[in-house]
PADREN-155614 format. One line per 10 residues: their letters; for each residue x, y, z of N, C-alpha, C. Coordinates in steps of 0.02 Angstrom, whole numbers. Each point is the difference from the previous one (the first is absolute). Example, Ala and Ser with C-alpha at 12.3 -4.5 7.8 and 13.67 -1.06 7.14 Angstrom:
BEGIN
as = 660:-284:390:-45:59:0:45:60:0 ~ -18:53:-36:42:59:3:-39:55:37
REM end
This chain:
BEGIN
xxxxxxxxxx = 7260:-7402:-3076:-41:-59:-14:42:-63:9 ~ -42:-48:27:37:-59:25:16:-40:-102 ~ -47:6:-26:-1:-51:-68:24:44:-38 ~ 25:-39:-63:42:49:-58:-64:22:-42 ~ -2:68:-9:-63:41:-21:0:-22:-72 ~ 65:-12:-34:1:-10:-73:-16:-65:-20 ~ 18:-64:27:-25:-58:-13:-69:5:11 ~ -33:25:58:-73:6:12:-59:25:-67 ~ 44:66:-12:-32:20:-62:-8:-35:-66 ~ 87:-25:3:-13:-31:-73:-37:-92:7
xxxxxxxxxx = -10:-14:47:-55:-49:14:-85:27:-35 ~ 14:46:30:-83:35:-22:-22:26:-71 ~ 68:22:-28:8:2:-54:-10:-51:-48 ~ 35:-72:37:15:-56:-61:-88:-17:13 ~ -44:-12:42:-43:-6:11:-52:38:-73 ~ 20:64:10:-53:26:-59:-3:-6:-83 ~ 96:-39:4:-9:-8:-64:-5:-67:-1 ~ -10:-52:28:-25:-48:16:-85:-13:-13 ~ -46:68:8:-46:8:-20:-4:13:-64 ~ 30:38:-26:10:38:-71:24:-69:-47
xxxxxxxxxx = 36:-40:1:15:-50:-36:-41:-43:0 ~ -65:2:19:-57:-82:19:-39:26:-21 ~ -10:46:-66:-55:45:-28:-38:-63:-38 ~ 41:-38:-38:-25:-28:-26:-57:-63:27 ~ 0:-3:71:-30:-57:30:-76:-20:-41 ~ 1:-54:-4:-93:-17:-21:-48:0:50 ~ 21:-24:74:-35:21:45:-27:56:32 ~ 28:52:-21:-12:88:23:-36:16:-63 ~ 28:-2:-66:-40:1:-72:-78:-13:11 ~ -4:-40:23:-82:-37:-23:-21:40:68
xxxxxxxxxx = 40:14:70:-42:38:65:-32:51:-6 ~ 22:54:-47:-24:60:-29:18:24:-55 ~ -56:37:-10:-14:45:-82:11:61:25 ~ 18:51:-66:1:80:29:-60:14:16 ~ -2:53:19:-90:44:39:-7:23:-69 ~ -85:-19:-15:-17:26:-69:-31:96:-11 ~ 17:-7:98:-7:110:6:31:14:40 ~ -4:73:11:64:17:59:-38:3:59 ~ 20:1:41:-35:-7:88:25:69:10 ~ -52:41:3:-3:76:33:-18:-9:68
xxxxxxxxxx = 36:26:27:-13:-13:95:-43:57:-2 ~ -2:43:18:-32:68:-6:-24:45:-71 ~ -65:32:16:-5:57:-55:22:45:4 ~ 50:3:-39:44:66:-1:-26:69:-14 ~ -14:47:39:-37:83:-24:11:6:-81 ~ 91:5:5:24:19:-58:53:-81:-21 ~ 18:32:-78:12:-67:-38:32:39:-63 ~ 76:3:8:15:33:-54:77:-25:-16 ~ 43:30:-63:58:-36:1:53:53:2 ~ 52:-8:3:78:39:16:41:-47:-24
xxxxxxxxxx = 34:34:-53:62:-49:-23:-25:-60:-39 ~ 51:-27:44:-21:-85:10:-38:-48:31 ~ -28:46:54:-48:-5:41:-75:23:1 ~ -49:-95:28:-66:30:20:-1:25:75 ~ -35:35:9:6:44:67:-104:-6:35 ~ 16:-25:43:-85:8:13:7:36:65 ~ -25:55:7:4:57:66:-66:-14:39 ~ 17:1:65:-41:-6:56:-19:40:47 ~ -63:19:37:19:67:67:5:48:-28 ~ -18:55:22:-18:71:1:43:67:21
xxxxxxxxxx = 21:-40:61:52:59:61:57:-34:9 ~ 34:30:39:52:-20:49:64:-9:-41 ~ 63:-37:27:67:-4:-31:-13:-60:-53 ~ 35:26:-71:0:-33:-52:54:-76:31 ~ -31:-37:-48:40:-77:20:4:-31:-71 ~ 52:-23:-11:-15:-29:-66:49:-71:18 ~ -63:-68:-28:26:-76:1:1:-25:-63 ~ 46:-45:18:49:-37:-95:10:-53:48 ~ -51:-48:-54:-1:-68:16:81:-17:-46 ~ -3:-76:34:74:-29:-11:-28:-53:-55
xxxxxxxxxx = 42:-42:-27:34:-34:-83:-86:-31:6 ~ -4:21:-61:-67:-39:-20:-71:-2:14 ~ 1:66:52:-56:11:54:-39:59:-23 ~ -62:33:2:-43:34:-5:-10:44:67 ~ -56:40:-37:-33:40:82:-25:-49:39 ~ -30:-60:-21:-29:-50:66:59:-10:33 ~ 53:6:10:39:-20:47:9:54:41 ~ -38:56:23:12:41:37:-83:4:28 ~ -56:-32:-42:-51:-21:28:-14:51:67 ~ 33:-58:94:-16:22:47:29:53:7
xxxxxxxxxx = 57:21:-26:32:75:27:-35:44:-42 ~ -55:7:-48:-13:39:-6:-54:52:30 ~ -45:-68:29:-70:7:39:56:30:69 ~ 45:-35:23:-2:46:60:27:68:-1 ~ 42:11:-67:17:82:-1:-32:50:-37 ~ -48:-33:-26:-21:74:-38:-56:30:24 ~ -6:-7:55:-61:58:64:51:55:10 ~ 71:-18:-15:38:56:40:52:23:-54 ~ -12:-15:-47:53:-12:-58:-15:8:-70 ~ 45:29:-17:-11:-14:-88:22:-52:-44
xxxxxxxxxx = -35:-44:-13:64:-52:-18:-6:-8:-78 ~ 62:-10:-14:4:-26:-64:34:-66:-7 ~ -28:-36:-28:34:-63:-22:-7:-17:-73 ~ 85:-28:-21:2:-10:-61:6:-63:-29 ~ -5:-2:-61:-4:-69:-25:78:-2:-46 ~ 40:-7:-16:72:0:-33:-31:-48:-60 ~ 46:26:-70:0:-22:-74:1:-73:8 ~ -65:-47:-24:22:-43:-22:-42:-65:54 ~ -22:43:58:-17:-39:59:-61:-8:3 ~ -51:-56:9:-81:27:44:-37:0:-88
xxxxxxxxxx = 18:-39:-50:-32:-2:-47:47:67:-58 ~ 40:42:35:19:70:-51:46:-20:-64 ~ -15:39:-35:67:0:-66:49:-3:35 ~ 60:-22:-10:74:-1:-11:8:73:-13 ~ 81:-1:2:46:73:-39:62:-30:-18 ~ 29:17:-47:55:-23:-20:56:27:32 ~ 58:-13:3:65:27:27:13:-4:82 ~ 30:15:36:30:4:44:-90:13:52 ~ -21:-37:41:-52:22:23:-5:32:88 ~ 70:-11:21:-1:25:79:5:95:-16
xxxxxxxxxx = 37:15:-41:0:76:-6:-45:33:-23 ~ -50:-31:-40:-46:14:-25:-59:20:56 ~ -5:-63:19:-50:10:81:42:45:26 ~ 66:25:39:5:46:48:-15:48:-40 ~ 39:29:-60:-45:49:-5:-70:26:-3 ~ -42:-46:-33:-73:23:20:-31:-5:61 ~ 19:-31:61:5:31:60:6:64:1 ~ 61:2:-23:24:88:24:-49:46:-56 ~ -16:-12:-72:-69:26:-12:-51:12:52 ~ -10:-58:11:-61:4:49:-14:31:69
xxxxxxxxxx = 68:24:15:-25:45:49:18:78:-34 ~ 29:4:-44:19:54:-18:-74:38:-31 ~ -20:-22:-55:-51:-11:-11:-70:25:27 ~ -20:-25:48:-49:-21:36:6:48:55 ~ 67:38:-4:21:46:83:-6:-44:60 ~ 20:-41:-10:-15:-35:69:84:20:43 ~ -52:21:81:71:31:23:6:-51:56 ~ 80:-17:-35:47:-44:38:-37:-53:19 ~ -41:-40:-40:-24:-69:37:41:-66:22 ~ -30:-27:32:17:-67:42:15:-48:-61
xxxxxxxxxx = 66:-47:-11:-12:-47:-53:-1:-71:55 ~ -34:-33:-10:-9:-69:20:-5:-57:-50 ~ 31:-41:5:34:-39:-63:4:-88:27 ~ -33:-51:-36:16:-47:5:65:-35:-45 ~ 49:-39:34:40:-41:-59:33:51:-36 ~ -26:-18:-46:31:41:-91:-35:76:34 ~ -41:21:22:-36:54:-10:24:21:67 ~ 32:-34:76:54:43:54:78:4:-30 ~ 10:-18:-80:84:13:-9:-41:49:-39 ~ -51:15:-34:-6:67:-51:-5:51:68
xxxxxxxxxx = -22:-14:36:4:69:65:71:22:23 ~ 14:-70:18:95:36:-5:23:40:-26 ~ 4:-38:-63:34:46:-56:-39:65:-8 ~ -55:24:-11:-36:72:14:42:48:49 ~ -4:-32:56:13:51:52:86:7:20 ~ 26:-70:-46:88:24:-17:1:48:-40 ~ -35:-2:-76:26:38:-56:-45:73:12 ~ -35:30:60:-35:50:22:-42:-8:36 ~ 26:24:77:-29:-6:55:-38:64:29 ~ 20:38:-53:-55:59:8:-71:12:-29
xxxxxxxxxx = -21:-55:-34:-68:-41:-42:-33:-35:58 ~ 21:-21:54:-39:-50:45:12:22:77 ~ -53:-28:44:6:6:75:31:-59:16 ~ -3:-43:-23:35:-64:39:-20:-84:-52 ~ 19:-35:23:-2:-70:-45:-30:-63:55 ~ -39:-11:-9:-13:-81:37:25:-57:-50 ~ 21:-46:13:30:-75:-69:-16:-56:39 ~ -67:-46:-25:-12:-54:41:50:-48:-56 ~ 45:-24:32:52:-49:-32:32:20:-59 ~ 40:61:-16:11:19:-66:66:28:37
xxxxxxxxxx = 52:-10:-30:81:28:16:33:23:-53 ~ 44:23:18:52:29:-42:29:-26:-43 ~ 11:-71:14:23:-53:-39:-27:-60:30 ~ 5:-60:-50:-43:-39:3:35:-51:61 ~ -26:-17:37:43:-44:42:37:-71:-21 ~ 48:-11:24:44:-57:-43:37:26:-52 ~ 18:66:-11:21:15:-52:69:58:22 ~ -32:15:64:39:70:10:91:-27:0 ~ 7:-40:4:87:-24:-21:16:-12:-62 ~ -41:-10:-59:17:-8:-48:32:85:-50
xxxxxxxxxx = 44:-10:-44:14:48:-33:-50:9:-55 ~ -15:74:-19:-47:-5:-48:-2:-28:-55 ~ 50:-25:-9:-2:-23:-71:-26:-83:8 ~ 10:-21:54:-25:-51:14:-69:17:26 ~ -19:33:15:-83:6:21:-27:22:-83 ~ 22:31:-28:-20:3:-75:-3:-71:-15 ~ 49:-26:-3:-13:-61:-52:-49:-44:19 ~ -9:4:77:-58:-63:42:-48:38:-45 ~ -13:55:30:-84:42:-34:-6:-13:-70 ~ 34:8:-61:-14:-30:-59:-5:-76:1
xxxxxxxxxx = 16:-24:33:-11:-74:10:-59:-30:13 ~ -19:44:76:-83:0:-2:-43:17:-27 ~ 27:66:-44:-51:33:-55:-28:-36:-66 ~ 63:-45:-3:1:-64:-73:-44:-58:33 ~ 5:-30:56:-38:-38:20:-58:16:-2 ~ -40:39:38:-62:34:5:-43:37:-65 ~ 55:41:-40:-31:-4:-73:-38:-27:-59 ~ -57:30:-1:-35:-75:-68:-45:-43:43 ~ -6:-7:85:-57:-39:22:-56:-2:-27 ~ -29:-33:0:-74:-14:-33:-50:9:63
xxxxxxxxxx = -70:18:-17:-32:40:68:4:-81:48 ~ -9:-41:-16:-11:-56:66:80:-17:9 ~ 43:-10:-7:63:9:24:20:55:44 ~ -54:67:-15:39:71:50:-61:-31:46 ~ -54:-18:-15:-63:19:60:39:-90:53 ~ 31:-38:-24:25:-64:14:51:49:70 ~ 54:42:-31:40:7:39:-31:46:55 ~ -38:58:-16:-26:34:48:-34:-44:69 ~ -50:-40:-31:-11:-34:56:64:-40:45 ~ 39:-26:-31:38:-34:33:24:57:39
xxxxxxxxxx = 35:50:8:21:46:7:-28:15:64 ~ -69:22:-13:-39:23:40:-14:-51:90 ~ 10:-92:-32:-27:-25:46:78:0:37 ~ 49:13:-10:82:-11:34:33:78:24 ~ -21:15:-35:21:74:12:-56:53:24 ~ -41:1:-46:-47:64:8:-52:24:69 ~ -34:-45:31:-43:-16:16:-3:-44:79 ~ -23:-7:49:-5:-65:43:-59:-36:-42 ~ -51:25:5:-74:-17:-14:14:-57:-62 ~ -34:-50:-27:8:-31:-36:-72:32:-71
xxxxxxxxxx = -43:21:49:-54:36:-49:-1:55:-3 ~ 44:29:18:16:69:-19:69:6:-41 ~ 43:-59:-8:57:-16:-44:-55:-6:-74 ~ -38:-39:9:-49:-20:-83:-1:80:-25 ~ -60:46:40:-24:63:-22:51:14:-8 ~ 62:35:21:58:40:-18:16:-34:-72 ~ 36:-53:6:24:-24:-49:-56:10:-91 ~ -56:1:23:-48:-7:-48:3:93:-41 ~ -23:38:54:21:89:-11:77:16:-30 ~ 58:-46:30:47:18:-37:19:-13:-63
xxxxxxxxxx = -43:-71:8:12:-36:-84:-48:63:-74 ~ -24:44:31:-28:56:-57:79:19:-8 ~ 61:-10:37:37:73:-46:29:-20:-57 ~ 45:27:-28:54:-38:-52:64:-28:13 ~ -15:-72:-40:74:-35:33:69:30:-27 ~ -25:38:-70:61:19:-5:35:72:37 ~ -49:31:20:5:70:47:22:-18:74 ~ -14:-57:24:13:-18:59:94:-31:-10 ~ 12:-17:-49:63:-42:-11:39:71:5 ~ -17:60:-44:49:64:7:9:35:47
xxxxxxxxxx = -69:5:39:7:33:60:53:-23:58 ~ -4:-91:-21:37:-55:63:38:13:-31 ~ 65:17:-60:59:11:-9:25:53:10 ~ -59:62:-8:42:52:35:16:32:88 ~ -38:-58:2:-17:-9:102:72:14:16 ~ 13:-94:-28:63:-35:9:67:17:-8 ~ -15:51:-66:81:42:-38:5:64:51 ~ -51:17:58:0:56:21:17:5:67 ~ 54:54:27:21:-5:62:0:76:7 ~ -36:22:51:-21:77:17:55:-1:92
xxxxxxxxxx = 13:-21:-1:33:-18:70:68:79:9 ~ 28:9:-51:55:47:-1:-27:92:-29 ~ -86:1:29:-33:46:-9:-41:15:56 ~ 25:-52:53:-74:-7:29:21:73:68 ~ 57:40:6:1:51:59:-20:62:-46 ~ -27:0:-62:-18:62:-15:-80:-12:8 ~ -16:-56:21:-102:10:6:24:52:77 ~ -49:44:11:-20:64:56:-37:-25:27 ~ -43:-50:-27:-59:-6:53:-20:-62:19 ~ -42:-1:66:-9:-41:41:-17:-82:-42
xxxxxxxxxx = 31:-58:1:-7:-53:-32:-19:-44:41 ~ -78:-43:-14:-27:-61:36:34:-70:-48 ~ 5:-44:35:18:-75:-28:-37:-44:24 ~ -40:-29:-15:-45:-68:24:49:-45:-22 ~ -3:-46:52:36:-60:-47:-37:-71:45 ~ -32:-51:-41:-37:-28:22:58:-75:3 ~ -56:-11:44:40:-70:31:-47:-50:11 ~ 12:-75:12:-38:-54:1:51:-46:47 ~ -30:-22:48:47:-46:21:21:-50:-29 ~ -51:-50:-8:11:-63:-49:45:16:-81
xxxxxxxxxx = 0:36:-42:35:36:-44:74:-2:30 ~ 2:38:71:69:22:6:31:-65:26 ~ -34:-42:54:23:-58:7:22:-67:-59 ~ -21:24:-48:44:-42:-74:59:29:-7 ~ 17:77:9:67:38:-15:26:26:43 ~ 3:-25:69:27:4:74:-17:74:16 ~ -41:43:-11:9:73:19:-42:22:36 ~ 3:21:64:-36:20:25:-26:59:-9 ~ -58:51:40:-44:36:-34:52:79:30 ~ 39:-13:28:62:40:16:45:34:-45
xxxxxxxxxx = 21:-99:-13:50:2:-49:-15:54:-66 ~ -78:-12:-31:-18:21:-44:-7:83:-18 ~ -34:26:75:4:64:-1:75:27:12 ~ 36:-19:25:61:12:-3:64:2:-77 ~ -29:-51:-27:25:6:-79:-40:47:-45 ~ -43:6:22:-67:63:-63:35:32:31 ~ 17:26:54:25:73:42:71:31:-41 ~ 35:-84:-4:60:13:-27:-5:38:-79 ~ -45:-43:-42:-1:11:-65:-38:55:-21 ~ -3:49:61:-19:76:1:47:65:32
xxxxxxxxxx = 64:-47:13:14:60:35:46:32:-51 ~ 3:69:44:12:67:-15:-61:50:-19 ~ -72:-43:41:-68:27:-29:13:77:81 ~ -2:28:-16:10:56:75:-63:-3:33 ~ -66:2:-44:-55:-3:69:-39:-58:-33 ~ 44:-71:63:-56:-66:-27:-16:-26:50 ~ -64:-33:-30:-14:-49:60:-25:-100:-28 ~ 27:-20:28:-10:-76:-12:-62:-27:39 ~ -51:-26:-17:-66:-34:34:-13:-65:-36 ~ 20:-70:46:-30:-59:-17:-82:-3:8
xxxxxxxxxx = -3:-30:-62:-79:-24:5:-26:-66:-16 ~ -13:-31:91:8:-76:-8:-67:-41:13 ~ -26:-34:0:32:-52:-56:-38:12:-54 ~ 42:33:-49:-24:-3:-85:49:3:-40 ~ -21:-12:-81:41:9:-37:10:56:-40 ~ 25:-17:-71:-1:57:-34:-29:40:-2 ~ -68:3:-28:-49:29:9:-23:-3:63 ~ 17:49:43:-1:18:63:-65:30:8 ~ -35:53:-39:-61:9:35:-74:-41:-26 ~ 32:-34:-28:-78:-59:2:15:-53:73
xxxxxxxxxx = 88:-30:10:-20:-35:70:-23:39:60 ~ 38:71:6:-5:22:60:-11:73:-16 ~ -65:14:-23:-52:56:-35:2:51:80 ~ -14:-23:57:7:47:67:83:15:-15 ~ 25:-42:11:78:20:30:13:62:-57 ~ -11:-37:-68:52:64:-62:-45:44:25 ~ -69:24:8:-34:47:22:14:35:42 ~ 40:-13:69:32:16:44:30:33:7 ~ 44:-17:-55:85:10:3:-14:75:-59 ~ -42:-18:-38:-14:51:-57:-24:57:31
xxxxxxxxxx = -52:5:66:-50:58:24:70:21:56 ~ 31:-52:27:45:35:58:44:73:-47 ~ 34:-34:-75:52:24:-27:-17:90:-22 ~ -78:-32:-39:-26:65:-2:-26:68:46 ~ -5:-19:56:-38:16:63:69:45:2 ~ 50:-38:16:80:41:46:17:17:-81 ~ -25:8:-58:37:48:-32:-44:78:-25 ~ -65:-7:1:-50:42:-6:-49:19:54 ~ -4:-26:57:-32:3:38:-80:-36:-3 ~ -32:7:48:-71:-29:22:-59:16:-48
REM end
């Protein structure tokens, strides 16, 4: 790469906590209120819980799939991927402690969720399904198919890594101390301060659409601010990178890009897949796919492309 991958990152980085510190704005405050219900994209057949997890199952036949929305997000965020896979698919999608209107759990909450994952297929017999994972919910797929890769066929992660980007040079003890830092900041929000930051969030980061930044932001403001603050510290304290040649199986990476975005932090859409590539390797069967122009939330801008990239992955690992 022509640009230094680490200044790039930690640009993008200072950027988000740049968001995270303007919680308090009065202008985002008064833009939106939380959603007074949850936005069910679909009727789920089934509707039941595991663990820590709500689980709403989809589809009849075919290879089990199971999606985990990312920090703060519900089953509506898998909305279009669900309509297009479950003619051929079983899908399950979950809702994680604390998110989409749910109770909280106390203690440590990333281990909690992987294991009831691994409930949930254990459970349920589901053999060897597909995990597809946004954000927070493509690093819980990681980690699954590091800590037992004989539980799954393979992992898709639309924007979710091993470690958080901007961070991978820091020593842990310094990525600890940032993450309690953010965890103390973010702690104790009051609902129009979290639904304040979500939107903001949503219109810089999340989203191109400016009315589809409102709706997101509005669905995420159901979760809990204080569940969202633990989950974001254990993101941050977490580096799966020195695990990542024992995953076996085939690994997808979306990593979305925006031009205008990258043109604030000199990076081209190269540069970018080339640093996600980096902050995966030692993955033995991966593959890197830009998906442009969008953002975070990659399959609300570009709902064909993640579709694409999702039916190609499955197609060459299960067949037609």
């Amino acid at each position: 790469m022509t640009l230094n991958k680490r200044v790039l990152a930690r640009a993008a980085f200072a950027t988000a906590l740049l968001l995270a510190s303007s919680v308090g704005s009065p202008t985002f405050a008064a833009a939106v209120k939380p959603a007074a219900a949850p936005a069910v994209a679909n009727a789920a057949e089934n509707r039941f819980e595991v663990g820590t997890l709500l689980v709403e199952r989809h589809g009849d036949h075919g290879k089990p799939l199971i999606l985990i929305p990312g920090l703060a997000s519900g089953a509506w965020a898998w909305s279009g991927v669900v309509k297009q896979l479950e003619g051929a698919h079983v899908v399950y999608v979950v809702t994680l402690a604390g998110f989409d209107g749910r109770t909280p759990v106390a203690g440590q909450v990333m281990p909690q969720a992987l294991q009831s994952l691994k409930d949930l297929i254990r459970t349920r017999k589901l053999d060897k399904p597909v995990l597809i994972g946004h954000s927070l919910g493509g690093i819980l797929s990681i980690a699954l198919a590091q800590s037992d890769s004989s539980l799954v066929a393979g992992v898709i992660s639309i924007d979710g890594l091993p470690v958080f980007p901007g961070t991978e040079a820091m020593p842990a003890q310094q990525r600890s101390a940032m993450a309690e830092g953010i965890k103390a900041q973010m702690t104790g929000l009051g609902r129009e301060q979290f639904a304040a930051m979500q939107l903001q969030y949503m219109r810089a980061i999340g989203v191109l659409d400016a009315d589809m930044a409102q709706q997101l932001a509005t669905h995420s403001s159901r979760s809990d601010p204080d569940a969202a603050a633990q989950y974001m510290a254990e993101i941050l304290s977490l580096d799966l990178r020195p695990g990542m040649a024992g995953i076996s199986v085939p690994v997808l990476l979306l990593s979305p890009y925006n031009a205008a975005d990258g043109a604030i932090l000199r990076m081209q859409e190269a540069d970018k897949t080339a640093y996600y590539r980096s902050l995966m390797a030692g993955t033995p069967k991966l593959d890197v796919v830009s998906i442009a122009p969008s953002r975070h939330f990659a399959m609300f801008d570009q709902p064909r492309l993640v579709g694409d990239a999702i039916s190609n992955y499955l197609q060459a690992l299960v067949g037609p």
